[in-house]
C-alpha positions as CSV (number, residue, x, y, z in Angstrom):
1,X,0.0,0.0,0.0
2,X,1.2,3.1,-1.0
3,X,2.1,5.9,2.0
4,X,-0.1,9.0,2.1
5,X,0.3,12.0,0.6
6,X,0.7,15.6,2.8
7,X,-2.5,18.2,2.8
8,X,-1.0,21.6,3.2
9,X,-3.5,23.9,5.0
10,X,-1.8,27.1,3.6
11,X,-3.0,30.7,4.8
12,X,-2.8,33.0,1.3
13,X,-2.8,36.3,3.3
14,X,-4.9,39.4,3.1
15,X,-5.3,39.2,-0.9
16,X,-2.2,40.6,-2.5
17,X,0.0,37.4,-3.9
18,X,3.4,38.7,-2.7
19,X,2.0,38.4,0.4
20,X,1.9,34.9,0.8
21,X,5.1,33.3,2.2
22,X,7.9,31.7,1.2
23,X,6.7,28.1,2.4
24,X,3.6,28.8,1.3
25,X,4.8,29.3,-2.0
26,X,7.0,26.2,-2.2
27,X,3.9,24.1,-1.2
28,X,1.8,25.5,-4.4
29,X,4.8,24.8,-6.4
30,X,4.9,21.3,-5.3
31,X,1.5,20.9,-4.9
32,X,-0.9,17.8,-6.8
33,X,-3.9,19.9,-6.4
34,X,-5.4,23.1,-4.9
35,X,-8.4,23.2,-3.4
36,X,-8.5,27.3,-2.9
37,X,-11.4,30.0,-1.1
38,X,-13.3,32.8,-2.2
39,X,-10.9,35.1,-1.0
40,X,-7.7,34.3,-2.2
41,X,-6.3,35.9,-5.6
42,X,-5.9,33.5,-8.6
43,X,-3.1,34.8,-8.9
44,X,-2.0,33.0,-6.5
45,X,-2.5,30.0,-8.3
46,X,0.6,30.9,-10.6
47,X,2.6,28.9,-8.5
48,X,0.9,26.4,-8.5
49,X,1.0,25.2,-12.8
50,X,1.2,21.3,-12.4
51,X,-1.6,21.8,-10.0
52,X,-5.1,20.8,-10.4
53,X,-7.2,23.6,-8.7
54,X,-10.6,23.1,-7.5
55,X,-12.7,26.0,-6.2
56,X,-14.2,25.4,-2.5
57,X,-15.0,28.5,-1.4
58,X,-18.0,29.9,0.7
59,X,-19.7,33.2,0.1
60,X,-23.0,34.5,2.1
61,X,-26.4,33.9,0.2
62,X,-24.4,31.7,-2.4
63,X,-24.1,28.4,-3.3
64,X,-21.3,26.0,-2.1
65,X,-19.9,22.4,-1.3
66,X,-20.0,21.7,2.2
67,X,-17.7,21.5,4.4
68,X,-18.0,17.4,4.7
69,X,-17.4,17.1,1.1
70,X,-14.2,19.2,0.8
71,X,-12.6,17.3,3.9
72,X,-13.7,13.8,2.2
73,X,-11.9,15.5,-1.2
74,X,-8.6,16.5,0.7
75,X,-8.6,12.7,2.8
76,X,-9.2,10.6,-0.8
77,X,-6.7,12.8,-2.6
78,X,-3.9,12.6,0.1
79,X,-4.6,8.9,0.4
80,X,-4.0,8.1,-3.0
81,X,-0.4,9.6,-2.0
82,X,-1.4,13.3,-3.9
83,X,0.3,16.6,-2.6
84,X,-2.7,18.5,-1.6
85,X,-2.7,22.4,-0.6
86,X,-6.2,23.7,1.1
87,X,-5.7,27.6,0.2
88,X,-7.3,29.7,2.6
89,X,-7.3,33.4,2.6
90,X,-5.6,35.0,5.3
91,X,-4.2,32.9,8.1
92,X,-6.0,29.1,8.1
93,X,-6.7,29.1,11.7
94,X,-8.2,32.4,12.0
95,X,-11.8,31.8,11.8
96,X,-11.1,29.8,8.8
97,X,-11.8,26.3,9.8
98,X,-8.5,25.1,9.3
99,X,-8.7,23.4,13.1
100,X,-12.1,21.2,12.1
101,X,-10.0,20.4,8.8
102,X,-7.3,19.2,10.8
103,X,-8.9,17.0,12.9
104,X,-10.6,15.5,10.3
105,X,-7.2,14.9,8.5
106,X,-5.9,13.6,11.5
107,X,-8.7,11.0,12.1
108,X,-8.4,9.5,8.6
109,X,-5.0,8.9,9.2
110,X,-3.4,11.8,7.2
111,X,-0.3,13.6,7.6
112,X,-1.0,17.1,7.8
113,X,1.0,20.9,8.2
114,X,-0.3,24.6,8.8
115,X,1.4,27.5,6.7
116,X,0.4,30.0,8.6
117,X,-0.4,33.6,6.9
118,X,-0.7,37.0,7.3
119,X,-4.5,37.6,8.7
120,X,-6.2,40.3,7.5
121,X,-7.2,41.0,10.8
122,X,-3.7,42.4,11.7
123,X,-2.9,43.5,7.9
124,X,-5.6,45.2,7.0
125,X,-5.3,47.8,9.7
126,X,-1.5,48.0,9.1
127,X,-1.7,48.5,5.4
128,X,-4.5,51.7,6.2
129,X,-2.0,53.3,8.9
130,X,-3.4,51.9,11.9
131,X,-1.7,50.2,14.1
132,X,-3.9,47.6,16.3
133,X,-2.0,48.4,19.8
134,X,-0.1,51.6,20.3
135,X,1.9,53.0,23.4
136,X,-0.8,55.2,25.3
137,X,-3.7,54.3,23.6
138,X,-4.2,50.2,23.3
139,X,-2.0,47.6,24.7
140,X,-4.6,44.7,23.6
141,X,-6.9,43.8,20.9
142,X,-9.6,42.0,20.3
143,X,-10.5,39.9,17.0
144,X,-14.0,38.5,16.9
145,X,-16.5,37.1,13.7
146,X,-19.3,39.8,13.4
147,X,-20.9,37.1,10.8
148,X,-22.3,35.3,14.2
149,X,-23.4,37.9,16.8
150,X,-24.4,35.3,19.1
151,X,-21.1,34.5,19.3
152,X,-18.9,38.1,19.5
153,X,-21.5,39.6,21.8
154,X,-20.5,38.3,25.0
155,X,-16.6,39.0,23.9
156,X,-17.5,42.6,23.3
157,X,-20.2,43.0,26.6
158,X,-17.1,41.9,28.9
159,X,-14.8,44.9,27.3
160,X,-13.9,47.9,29.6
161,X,-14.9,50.9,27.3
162,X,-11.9,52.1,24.9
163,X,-9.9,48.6,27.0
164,X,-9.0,47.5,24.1
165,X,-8.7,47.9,19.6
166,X,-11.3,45.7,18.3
167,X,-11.2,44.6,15.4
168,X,-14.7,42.5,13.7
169,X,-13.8,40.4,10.8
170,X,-17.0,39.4,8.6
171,X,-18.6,42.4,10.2
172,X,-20.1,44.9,7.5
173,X,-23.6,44.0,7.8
174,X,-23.7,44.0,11.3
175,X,-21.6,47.1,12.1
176,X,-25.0,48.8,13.3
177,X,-25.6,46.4,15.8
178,X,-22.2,46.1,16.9
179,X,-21.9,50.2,17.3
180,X,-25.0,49.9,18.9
181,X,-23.7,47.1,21.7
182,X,-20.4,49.2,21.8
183,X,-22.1,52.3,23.1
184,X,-24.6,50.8,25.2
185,X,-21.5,49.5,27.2
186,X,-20.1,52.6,28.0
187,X,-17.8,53.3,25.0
188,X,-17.6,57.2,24.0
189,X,-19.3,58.2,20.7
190,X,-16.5,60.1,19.4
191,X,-14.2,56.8,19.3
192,X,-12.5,56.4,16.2
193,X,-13.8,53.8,13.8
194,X,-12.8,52.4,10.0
195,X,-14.0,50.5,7.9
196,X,-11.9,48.6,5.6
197,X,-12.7,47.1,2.3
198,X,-10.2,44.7,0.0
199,X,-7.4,45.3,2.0
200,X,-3.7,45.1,0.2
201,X,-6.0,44.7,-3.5
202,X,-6.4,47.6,-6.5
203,X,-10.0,47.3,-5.1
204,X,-9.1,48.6,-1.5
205,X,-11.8,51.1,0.4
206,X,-11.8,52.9,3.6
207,X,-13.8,55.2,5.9
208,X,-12.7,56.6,8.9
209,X,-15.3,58.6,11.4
210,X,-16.8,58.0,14.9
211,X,-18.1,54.8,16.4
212,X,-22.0,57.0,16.8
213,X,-21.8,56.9,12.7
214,X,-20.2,53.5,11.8
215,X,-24.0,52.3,11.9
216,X,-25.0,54.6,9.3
217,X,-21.5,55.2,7.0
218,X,-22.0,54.5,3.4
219,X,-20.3,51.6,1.7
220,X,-19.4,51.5,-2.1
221,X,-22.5,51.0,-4.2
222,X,-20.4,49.5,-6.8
223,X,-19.2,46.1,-5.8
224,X,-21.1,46.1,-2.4
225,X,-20.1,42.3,-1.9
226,X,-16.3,43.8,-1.4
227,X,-15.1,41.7,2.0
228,X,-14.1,43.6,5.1
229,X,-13.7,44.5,8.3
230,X,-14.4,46.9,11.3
231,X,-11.8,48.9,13.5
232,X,-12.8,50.2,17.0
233,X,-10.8,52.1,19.3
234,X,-8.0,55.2,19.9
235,X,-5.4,53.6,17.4
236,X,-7.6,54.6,14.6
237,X,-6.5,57.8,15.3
238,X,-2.7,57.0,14.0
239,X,-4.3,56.7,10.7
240,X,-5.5,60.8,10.6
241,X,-2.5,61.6,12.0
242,X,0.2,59.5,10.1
243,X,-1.5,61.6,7.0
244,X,-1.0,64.5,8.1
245,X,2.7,63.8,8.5
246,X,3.0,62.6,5.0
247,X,1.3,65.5,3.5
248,X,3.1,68.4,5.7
249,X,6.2,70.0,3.9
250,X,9.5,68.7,5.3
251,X,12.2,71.7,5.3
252,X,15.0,69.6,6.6
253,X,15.5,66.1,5.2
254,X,18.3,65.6,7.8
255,X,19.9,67.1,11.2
256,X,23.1,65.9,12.5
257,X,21.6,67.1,16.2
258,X,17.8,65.7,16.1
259,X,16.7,62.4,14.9
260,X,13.4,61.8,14.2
């Protein structure tokens, strides 16, 4: 009997390709077949040529394979002895169901890795200028699903008021609710809030206001399906700022006496 193959549960990052990692990249190039999400480029997939790729992913309101039927793909493909990468957007473990994949893989007697990647939880902010925890203003964050409030609301009820950046992946069509929760715990009306669309991709969006208007803030009309997230908290303030210092004239370039 022949051994088993590997499956690769390989994060893909925020959405740019030269944001995936190294290892993630030697994986696609080695790869039998690809099994990749919604999220992730195809451009990814470039790496990836002696690959077979098969499309898994899951989109709200749409049609998809379940989640039974892509783990029984990945366990008959990696028993037959096949290289198999499960492409996930961002980082596989962040609310990407790479741990229920794993145990699955596990169980049927597969041998089987994590790649992590860059979550778009932590890049997304980054790439817009604002930092998740900053000296003086946040020294935690918080990352929670707003697709299931069920689930986030107890994690954002047992917050301190401005205790913490959150950050609410999955969370544009509840952002109402969640302001709403937010400042009937306490939290000020004028804390800083974005809202950030494609992150790292030439289809990237932001708006930046007060957590008493993130309810109401208008989203593109053109594409309205774009994916992104929420940020809550003081740090959102390094964006404004960071801006400002960009755009301000600089009449010394260098000083041997002050550094900046």
């Amino acid at each position: 009997m022949s051994r088993p193959g590997l499956v690769s549960l390989v994060g893909a990052g925020p959405g740019d390709p030269e944001l995936l990692t190294l290892r993630a990249v030697a994986r696609l190039r080695a790869a039998d077949v690809v099994l990749y999400d919604a999220l992730v480029d195809r451009a990814a997939l470039r790496h990836a040529p002696q690959a077979r790729w098969g499309y898994v992913g899951k989109r709200a309101g749409r049609h998809s394979i379940s989640q039974e039927t892509i783990e029984r793909v990945m366990i008959r493909r990696a028993l037959r002895g096949e290289r198999v990468v499960r492409l996930k957007s961002g980082d596989p473990l962040v609310f990407g169901r790479g741990g229920e994949e794993a145990l699955a893989l596990v169980a049927a007697g597969v041998p089987v890795e994590v790649v992590p990647g860059v979550s778009a939880a932590l890049a997304a902010p980054a790439l817009n200028g604002i930092p998740v925890t900053h000296r003086g203003l946040a020294s935690a964050f918080v990352v929670v699903s707003g697709h299931d409030e069920a689930a986030c609301a107890p994690v954002l009820r047992s917050l301190e008021p401005g205790s913490a950046t959150v950050v609410v992946l999955m969370g544009l069509s509840t952002r109402a609710a969640t302001a709403a929760l937010l400042l009937s715990r306490g939290w000020a009306p004028e804390t800083p809030a974005a809202v950030l669309l494609s992150a790292s991709t030439s289809e990237a969006r932001s708006w930046r206001g007060k957590l008493s208007t993130l309810g109401s803030c208008d989203l593109p009309l053109i594409q309205p399906d774009l994916p992104g997230l929420l940020v809550i908290g003081a740090t959102v303030s390094i964006a404004e700022r960071l801006e400002m210092l960009t755009a301000a004239p600089r009449e010394r370039a260098f000083d041997a006496h002050h550094f900046v």
